[in-house]
C-alpha positions in Angstrom: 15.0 9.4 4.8 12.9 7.1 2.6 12.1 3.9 3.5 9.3 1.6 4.4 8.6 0.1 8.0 6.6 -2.4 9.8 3.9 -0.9 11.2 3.7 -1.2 15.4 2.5 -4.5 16.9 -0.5 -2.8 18.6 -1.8 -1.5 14.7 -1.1 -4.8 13.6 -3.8 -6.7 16.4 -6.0 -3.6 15.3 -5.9 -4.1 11.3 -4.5 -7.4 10.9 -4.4 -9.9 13.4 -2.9 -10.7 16.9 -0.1 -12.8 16.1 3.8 -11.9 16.6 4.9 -15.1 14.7 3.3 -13.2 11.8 3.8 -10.1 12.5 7.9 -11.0 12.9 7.9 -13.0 9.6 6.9 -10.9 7.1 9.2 -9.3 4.9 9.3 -5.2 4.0 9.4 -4.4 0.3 11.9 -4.8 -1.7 12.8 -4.5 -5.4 13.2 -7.6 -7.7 15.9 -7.1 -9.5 19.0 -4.3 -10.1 16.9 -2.0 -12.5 13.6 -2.7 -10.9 11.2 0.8 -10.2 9.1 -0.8 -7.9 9.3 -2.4 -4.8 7.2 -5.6 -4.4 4.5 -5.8 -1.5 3.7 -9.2 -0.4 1.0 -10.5 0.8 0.4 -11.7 4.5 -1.9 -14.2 3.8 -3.3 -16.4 1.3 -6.5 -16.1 -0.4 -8.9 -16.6 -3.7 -10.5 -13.7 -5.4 -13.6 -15.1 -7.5 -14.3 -13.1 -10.7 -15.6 -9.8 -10.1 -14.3 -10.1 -6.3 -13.1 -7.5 -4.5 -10.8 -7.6 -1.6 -8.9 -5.1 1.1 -5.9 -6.2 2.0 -3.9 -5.1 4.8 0.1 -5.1 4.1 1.6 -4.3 7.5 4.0 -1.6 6.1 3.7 2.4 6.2 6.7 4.6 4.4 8.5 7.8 4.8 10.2 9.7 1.8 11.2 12.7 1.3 9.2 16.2 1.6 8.6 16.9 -2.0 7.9 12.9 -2.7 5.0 10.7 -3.1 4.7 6.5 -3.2 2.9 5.3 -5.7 1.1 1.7 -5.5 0.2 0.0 -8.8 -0.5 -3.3 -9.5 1.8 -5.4 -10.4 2.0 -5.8 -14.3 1.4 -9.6 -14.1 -1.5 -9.5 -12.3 -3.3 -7.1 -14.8 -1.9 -8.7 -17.8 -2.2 -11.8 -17.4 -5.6 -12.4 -14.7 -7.2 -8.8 -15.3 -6.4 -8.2 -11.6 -6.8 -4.4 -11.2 -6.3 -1.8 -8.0 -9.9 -0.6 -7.1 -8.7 3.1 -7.5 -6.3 2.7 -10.0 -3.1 4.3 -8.3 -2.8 4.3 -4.7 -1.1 7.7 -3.2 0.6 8.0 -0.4 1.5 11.1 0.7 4.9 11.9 3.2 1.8 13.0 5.7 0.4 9.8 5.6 2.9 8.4 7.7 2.6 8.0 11.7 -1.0 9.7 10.8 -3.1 9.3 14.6 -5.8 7.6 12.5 -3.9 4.2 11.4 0.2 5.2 11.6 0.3 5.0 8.1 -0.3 1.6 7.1 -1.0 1.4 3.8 -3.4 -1.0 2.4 -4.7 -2.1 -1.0 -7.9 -3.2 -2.6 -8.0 -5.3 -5.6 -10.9 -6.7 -8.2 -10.4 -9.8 -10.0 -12.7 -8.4 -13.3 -11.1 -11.5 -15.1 -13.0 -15.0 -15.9 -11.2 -17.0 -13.6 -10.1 -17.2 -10.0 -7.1 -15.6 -8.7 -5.1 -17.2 -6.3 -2.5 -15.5 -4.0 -0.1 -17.6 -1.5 1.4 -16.2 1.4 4.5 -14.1 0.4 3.6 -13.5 -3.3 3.7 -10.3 -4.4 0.3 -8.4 -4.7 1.3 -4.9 -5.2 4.5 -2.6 -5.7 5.3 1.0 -4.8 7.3 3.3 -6.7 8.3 6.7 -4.9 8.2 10.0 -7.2 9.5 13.3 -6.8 6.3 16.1 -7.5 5.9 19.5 -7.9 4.0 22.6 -6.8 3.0 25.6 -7.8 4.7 28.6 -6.9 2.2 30.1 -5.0 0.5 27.4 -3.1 0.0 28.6 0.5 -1.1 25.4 2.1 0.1 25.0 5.8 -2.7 22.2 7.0 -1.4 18.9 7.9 -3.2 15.2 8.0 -4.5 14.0 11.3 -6.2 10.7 10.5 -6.1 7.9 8.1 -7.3 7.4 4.5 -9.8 9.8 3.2 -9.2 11.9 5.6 -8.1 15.0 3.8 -11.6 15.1 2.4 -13.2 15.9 5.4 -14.0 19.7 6.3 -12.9 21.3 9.7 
């Protein structure tokens, strides 16, 4: 089944903070309107990013899909467009292994620079990212059988 989740309480001290007013308030993504692709990630807190800032931001959430899917996370067009507000690696992917991975239960985080000319401001609830999920393919004769164990970057590690 596809769908995103908050991610447990005890991640959320670890990665975010230890608060269960928070942690209870904020809201799961969700598309903006009927025809929408992505769904919007909001922010959990607020913040300025100075020009040429970067920043990690913890969203709470991890995601399940599909065997034969992958999520996506792009900016959101506005914040490119408009502020020159980029992701730090372009496209965030987030493989169907990623979630409930022992490193970090698949919470899914997202780093942005501001390489515009003025400050960038984001409140509490707005909208700082969005995720599209994708169907991919294979090649016929991939063999791979390992699974992930740990958290981002992890599949680059040998052993």
């Amino acid at each position: 089944m596809r769908h995103f989740e908050k991610i447990s309480f005890e991640q959320f001290k670890k990665d975010i903070a230890d608060d269960i007013e928070l942690y209870n308030a904020y809201s799961l993504p969700k598309r903006g309107t009927k025809y929408a692709a992505g769904y919007d990630i909001f922010s959990l807190e607020d913040f300025t990013l100075m020009p040429g800032e970067t920043k990690k931001i913890a969203t709470g959430i991890k995601a399940d899909m599909m065997d034969d899917e992958v999520l996506y996370i792009l900016v959101r067009s506005s914040m490119g467009f408009k502020y020159n507000v980029r992701l730090c690696n372009q496209v965030g992917v987030i493989d169907k292994d990623y979630y409930n991975n022992e490193g970090n239960e698949g919470h899914i985080f997202i780093k942005i620079k501001n390489e515009g000319e003025k400050e960038f401001v984001v409140n509490k609830g707005d909208a700082i990212g969005q995720g599209i999920f994708m169907k991919y393919l294979i090649t016929d004769d991939d063999e791979v059988d390992s699974v992930r164990v740990g958290g981002i970057g992890s599949t680059n590690k040998e052993g």
